[in-house]
KOLKETOR-443909 format. One record per residue (C-alpha): x, y, z; residue in one letter; residue number from 1. Coordinates in pm, whole numbers. Each point is the difference from the previous one (the first is absolute). Layout:
<recs>
+--------+--------+--------+------+------+
|   east |  north |     up | firo | migu |
+--------+--------+--------+------+------+
|      X |      Y |      Z |    a |  NUM |
...
+--------+--------+--------+------+------+
</recs>
This chain:
<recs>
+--------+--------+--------+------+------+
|   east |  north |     up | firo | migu |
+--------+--------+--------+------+------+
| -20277 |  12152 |  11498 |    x |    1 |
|   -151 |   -358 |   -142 |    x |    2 |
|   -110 |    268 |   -318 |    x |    3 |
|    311 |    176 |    -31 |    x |    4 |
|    169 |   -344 |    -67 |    x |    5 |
|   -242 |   -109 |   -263 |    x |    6 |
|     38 |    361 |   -154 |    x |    7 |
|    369 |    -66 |    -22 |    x |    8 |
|     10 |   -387 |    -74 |    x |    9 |
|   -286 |    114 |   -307 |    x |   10 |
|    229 |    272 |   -114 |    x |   11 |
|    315 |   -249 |    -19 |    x |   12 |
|   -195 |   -218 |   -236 |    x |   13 |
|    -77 |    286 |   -232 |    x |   14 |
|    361 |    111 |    -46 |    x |   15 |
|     97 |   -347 |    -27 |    x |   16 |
|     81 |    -77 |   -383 |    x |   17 |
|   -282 |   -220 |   -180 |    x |   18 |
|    249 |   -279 |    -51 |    x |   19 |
|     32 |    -84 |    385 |    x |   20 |
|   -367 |    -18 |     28 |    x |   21 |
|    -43 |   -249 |   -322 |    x |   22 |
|    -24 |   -348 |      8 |    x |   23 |
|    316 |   -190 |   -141 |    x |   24 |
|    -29 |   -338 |   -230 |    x |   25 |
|    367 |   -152 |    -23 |    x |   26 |
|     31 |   -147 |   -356 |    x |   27 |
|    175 |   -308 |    -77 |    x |   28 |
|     62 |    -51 |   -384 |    x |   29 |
|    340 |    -50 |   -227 |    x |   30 |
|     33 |    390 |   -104 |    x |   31 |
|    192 |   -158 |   -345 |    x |   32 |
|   -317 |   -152 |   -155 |    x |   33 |
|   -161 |    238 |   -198 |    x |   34 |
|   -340 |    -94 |     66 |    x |   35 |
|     20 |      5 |    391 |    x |   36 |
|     81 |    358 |    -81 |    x |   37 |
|   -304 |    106 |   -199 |    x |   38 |
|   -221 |   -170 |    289 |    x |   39 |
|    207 |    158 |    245 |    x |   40 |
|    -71 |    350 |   -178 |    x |   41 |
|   -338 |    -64 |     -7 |    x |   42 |
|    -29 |    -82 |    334 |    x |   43 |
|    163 |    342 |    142 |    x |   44 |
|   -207 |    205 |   -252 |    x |   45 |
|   -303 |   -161 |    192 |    x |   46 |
|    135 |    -45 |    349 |    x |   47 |
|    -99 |    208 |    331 |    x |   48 |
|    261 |   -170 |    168 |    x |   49 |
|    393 |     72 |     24 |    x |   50 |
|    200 |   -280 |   -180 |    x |   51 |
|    364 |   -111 |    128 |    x |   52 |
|    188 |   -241 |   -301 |    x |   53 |
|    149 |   -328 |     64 |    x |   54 |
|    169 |   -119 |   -276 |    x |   55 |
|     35 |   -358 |    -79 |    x |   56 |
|    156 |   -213 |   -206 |    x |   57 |
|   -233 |   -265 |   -275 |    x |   58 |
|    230 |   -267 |     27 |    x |   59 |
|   -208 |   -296 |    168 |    x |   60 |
|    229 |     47 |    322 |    x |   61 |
|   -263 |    115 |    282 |    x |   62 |
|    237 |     19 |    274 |    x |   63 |
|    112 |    319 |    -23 |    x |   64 |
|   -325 |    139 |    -48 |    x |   65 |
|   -151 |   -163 |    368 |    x |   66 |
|    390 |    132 |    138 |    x |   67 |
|   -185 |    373 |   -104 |    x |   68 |
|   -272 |   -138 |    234 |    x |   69 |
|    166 |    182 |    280 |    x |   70 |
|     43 |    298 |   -143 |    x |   71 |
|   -381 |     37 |    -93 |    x |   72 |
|   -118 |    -52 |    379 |    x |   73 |
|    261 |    303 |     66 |    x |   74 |
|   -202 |    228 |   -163 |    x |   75 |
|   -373 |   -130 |     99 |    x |   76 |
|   -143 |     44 |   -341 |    x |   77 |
|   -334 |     25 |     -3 |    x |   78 |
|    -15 |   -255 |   -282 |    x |   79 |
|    218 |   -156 |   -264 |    x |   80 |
|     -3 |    -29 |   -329 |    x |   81 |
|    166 |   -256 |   -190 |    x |   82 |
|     18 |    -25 |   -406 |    x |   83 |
|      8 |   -266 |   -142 |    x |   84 |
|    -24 |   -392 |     94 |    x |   85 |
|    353 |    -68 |    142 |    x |   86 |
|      4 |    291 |    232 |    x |   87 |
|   -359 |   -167 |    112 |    x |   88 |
|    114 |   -355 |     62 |    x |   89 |
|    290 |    176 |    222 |    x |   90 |
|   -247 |    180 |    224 |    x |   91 |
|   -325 |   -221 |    -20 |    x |   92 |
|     20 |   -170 |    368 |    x |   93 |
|    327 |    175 |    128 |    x |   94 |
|   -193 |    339 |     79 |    x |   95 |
|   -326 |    -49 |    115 |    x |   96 |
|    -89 |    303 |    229 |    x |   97 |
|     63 |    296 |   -271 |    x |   98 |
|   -273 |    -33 |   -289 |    x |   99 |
|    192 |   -132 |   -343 |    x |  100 |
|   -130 |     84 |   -334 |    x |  101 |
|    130 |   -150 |   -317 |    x |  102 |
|    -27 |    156 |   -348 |    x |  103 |
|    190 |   -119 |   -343 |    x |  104 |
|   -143 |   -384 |     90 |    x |  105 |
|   -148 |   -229 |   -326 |    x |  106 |
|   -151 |   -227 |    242 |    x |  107 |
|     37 |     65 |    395 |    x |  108 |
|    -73 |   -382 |     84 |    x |  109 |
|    244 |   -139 |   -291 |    x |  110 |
|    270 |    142 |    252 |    x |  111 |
|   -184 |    -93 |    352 |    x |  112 |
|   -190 |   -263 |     97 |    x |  113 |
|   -154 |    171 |    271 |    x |  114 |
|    -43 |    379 |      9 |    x |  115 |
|     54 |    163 |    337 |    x |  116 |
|   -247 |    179 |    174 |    x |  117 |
|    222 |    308 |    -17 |    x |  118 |
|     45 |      6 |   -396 |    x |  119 |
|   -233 |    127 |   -263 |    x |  120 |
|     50 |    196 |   -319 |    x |  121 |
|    -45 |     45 |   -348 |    x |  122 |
|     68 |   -312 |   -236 |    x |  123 |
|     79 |     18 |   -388 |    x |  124 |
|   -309 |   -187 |    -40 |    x |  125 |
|   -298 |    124 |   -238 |    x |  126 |
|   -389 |    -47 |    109 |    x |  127 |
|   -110 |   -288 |   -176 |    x |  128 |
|   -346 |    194 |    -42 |    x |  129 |
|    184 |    177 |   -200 |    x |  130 |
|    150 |   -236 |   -218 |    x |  131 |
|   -305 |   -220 |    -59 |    x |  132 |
|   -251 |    333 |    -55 |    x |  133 |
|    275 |     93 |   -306 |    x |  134 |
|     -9 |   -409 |    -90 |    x |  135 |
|   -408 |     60 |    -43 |    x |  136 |
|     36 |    332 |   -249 |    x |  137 |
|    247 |   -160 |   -219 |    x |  138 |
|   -138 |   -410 |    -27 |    x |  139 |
|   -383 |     87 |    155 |    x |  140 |
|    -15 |   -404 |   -157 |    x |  141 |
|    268 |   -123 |    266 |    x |  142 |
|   -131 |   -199 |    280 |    x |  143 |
|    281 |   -175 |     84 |    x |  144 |
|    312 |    192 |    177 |    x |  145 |
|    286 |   -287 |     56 |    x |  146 |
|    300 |     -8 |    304 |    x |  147 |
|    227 |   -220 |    153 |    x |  148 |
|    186 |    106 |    355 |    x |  149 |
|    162 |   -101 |    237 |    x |  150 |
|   -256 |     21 |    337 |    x |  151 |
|    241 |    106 |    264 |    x |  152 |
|     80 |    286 |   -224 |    x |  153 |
|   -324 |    146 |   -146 |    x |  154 |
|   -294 |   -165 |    163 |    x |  155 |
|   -129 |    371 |    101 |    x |  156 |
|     36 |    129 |   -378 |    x |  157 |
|   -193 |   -328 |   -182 |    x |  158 |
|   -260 |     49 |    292 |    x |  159 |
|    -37 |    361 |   -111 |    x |  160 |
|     74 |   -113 |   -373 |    x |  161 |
|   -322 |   -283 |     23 |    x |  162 |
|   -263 |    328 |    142 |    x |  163 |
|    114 |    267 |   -275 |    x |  164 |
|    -51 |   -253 |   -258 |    x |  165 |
|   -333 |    -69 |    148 |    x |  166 |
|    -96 |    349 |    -14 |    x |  167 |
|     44 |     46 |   -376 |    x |  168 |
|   -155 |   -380 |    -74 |    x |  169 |
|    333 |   -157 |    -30 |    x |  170 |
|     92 |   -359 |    175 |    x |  171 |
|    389 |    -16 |    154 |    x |  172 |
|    129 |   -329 |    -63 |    x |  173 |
|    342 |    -62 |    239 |    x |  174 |
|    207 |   -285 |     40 |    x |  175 |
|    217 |      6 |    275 |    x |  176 |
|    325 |   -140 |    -92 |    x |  177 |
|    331 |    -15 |    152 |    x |  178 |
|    289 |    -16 |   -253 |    x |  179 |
|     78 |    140 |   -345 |    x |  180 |
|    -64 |   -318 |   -219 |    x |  181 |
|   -330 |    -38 |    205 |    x |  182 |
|    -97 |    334 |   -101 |    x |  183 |
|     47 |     16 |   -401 |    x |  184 |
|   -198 |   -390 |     61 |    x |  185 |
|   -308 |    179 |    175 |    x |  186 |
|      6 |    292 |   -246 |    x |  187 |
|    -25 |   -206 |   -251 |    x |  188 |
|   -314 |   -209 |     84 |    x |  189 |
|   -139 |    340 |    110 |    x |  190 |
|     41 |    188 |   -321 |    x |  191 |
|    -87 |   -323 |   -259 |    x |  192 |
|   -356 |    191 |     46 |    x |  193 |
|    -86 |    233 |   -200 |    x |  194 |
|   -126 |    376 |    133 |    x |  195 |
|    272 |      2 |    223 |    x |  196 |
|    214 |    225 |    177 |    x |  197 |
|    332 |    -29 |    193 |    x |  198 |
|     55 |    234 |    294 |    x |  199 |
|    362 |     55 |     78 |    x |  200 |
|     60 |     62 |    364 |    x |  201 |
|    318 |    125 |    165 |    x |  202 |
|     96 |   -318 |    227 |    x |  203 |
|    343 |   -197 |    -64 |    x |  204 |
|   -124 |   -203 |   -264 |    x |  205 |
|      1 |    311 |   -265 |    x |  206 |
|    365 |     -2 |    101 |    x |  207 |
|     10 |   -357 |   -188 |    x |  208 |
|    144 |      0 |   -353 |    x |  209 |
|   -207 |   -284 |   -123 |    x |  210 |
|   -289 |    113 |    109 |    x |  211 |
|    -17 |    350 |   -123 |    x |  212 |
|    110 |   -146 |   -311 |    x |  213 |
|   -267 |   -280 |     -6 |    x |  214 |
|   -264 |    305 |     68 |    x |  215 |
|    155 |    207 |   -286 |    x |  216 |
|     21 |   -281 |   -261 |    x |  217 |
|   -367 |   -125 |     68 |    x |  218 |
|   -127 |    400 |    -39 |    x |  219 |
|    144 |     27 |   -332 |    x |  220 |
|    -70 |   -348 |   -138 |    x |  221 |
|   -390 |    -37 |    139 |    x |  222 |
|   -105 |    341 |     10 |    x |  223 |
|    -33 |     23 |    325 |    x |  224 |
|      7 |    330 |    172 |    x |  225 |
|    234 |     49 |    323 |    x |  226 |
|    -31 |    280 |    308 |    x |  227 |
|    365 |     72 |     36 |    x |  228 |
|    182 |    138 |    293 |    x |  229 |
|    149 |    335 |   -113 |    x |  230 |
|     48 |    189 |   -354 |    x |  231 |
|    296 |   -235 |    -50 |    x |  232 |
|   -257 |   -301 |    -43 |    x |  233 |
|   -264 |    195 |   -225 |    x |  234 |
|    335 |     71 |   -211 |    x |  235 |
|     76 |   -399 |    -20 |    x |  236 |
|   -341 |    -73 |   -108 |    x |  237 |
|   -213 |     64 |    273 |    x |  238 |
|   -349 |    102 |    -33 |    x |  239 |
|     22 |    292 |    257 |    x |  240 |
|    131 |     58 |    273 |    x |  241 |
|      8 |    238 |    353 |    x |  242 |
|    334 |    176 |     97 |    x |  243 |
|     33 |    168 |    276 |    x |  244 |
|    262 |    367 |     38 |    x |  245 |
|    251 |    -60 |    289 |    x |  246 |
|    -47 |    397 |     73 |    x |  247 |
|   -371 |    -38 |     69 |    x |  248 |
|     26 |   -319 |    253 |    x |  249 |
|    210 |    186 |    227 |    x |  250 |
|   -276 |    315 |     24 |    x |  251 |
|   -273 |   -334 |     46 |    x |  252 |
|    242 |   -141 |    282 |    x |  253 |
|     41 |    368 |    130 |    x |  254 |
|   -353 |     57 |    -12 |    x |  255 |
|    -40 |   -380 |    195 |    x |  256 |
|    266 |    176 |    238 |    x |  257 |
|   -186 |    314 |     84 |    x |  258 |
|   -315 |   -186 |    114 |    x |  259 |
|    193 |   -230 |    255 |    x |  260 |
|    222 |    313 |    131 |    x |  261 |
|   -353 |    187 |     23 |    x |  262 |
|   -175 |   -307 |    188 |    x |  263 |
|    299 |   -113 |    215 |    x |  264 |
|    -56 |   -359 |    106 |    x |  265 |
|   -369 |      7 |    -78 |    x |  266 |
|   -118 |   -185 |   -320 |    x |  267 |
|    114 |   -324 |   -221 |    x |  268 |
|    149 |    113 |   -328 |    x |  269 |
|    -40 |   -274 |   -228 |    x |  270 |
|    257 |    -66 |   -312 |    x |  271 |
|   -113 |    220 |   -305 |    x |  272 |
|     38 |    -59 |   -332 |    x |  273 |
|    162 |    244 |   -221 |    x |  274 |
|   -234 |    267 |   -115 |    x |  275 |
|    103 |    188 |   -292 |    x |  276 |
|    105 |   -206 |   -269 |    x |  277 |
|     76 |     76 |   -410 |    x |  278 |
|   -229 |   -226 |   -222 |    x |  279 |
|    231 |   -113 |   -324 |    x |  280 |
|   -211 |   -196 |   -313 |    x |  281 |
|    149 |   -167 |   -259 |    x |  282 |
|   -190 |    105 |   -305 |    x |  283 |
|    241 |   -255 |   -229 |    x |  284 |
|   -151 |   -309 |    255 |    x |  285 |
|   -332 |    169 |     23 |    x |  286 |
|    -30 |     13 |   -382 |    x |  287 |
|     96 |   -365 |    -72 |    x |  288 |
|   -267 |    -99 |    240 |    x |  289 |
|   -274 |    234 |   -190 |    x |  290 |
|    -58 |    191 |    338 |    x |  291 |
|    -92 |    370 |   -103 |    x |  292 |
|    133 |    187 |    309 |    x |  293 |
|   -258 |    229 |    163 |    x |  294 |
|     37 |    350 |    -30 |    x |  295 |
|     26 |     80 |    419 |    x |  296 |
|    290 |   -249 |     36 |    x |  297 |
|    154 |    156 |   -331 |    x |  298 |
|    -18 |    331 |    227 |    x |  299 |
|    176 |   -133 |    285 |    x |  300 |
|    207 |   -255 |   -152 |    x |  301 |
|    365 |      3 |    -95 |    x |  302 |
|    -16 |   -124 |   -320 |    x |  303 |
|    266 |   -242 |   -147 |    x |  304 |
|    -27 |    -75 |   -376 |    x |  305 |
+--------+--------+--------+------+------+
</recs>
């Protein structure tokens, strides 16, 4: 009798449809912003798991988001996905029993202070090993890689930022600073020496007119070559610079999201950094500053005249 029940409850769950077997991520994300979209594609082209949409609106109001709160538990989603960082801060702390992942964030601790156990993801962040290796083949002579940050933002990224220099010979000097006027003071002292470079990083002080300005101004006037923060950068006179494709963070977060599903509760899943990213060169900077660009990064790189 016991094996005519399993027979029949096994037979059920073959004519079942696929879908009400899957796992299901409920995604959080403003479905008007363009790039929310593309990482939203890429996400369900990489996905094992069902997706149900939230929208949202980007408008700095997070109380209607945490009023969807309800509505989430209703379904028991096996996780959620939220894109980008206001859709975090509205879940970071109010759900902590469903696994959160975050995708379409410049820098996850810009937004919170303390990350809950729940939450990981994908940030918009480039490796810095990265960064620094591409420094090395275009100014092998440069030593000296300059920052200022702000330390409740990006101490995690100038720790990483101090070992990748080390591994291609390179010393990090960062000054921690806490305003705007304190920054464009530090980066000054720091780039009066010569066979220096200034490493932009994505924390709220690149969101300060004076000192992207100050950066941009001492570049051109001093020859001195800057690791910008996107294409847009390398176009405004940065050296080079990493962007990363909204389409291919989603299949990374997706990819971040079939592991847990696979592993249940086992397992910490620590923050990544984004993984694919373009490379963009300025061959107009890298000229002035009598750098002959290596053929491999002339392979890979975008070039901009």
């Amino acid at each position: 009798m016991r094996s005519k029940r399993l027979f029949s409850i096994g037979l059920l769950l073959l004519l079942l449809p696929v879908s009400a077997l899957a796992k299901e991520v409920v995604v959080l994300l403003d479905p008007n912003i363009r790039p929310y979209v593309e990482a939203l594609a890429g996400f369900k082209s990489t996905s094992d798991a069902n997706t149900r949409i939230f929208a949202r609106k980007e408008d700095g109001d997070l109380s209607d988001e945490r009023a969807m709160i309800g509505a989430i538990r209703a379904r028991k989603p096996d996780q959620i996905l939220v894109i980008g960082s206001e859709a975090m801060r509205a879940l970071a702390g109010e759900v902590t029993d469903i696994p959160i992942l975050f995708v379409m964030v410049l820098n996850p601790r810009d937004r919170l202070k303390v990350m809950p156990g729940n939450m990981t993801g994908v940030s918009m962040s480039v490796a810095p090993e990265r960064q620094m290796k591409v420094l090395s083949q275009l100014l092998p002579e440069v030593k000296r890689v300059a920052v200022v940050y702000d330390p409740e933002q990006s101490q995690d990224l100038i720790n990483r930022g101090k070992k990748a220099c080390l591994s291609v010979n390179q010393q990090l000097f960062a000054r921690e600073v806490g305003s705007p006027a304190e920054a464009v003071e530090q980066a000054k002292l720091l780039l009066s020496e010569n066979h220096t470079a200034y490493w932009m990083i994505p924390d709220q002080l690149m969101r300060a007119r004076d000192v992207v300005r100050y950066l941009f101004f001492t570049a051109r006037e001093q020859n001195r070559p800057l690791i910008g923060l996107s294409d847009k950068y390398v176009r405004a006179g940065a050296l080079f610079a990493f962007t990363v494709q909204n389409e291919t963070l989603g299949q990374q977060v997706a990819e971040l999201s079939n592991r847990m599903l696979a592993e249940g509760k086992k397992g910490h899943h620590p923050i990544e950094m984004a993984r694919d990213a373009d490379l963009s060169i300025n061959l107009k900077v890298a000229s002035e500053m009598g750098i002959t660009v290596p053929e491999v990064l002339l392979r890979q790189a975008k070039v901009i005249n």
